[in-house]
N, C-alpha and C positions, 0 to 999 in steps of 0.2 A: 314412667317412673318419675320424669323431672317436675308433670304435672300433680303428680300424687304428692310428691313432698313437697310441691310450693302450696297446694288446700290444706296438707297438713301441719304445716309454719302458719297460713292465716287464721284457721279453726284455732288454732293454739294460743296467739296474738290475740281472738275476740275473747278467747276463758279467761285471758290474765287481765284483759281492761272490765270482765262483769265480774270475775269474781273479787276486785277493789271496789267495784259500783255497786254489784250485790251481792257480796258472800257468795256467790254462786260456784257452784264446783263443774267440772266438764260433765262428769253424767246426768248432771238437773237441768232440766226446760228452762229453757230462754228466749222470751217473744223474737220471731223470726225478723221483725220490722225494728226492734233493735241492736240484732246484730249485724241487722246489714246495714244500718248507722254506724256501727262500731270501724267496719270494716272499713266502710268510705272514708271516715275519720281517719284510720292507719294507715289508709292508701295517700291523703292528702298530706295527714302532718309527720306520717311515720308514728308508730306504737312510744317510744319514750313522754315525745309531747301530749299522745291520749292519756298516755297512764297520770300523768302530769294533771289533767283535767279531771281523770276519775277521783285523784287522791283530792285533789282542791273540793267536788262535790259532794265526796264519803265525809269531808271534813264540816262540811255545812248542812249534812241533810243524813244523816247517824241512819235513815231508816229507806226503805226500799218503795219505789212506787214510779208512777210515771212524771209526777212533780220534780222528782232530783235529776230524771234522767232527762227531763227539757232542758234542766238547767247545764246541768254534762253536756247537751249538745250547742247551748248560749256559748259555754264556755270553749267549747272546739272552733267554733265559728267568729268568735273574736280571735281564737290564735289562727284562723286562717288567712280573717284580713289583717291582721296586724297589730292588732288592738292588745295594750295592755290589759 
């Protein structure tokens, strides 16, 4: 049970960082190779600082593809080394 509800907190945690990055709702397909980016990301910086990164890259890239989602992952990668 205790592992049911901590898949069910991080499935939940990767719908609310894609659907800021893609519109995306929990029942629509989501490339598996970036959710499990997503995940790494929430495991590293914690879900606040991803969501942070998602809003920063929705705000520079309005449309969906794997170009905003390199840049989503630039921008997690500078807040893990440190980098403004």
């Amino acid at each position: 049970a205790i592992m049911e509800a901590r898949r069910s907190r991080i499935d939940n945690e990767i719908w609310r960082v894609a659907g800021v990055l893609f519109g995306t709702k929990q029942n629509e397909s989501l490339r598996r190779d970036f959710a499990m980016s997503i995940q790494r990301f929430i495991e590293r910086l914690g879900l606040d600082e991803v969501l942070e990164a998602a809003d920063i890259t929705r705000s520079k890239y309005p449309y969906i593809g794997s170009k905003p989602f390199r840049y989503f992952c630039g921008i997690c990668w500078r807040f893990i080394r440190g980098e403004d």
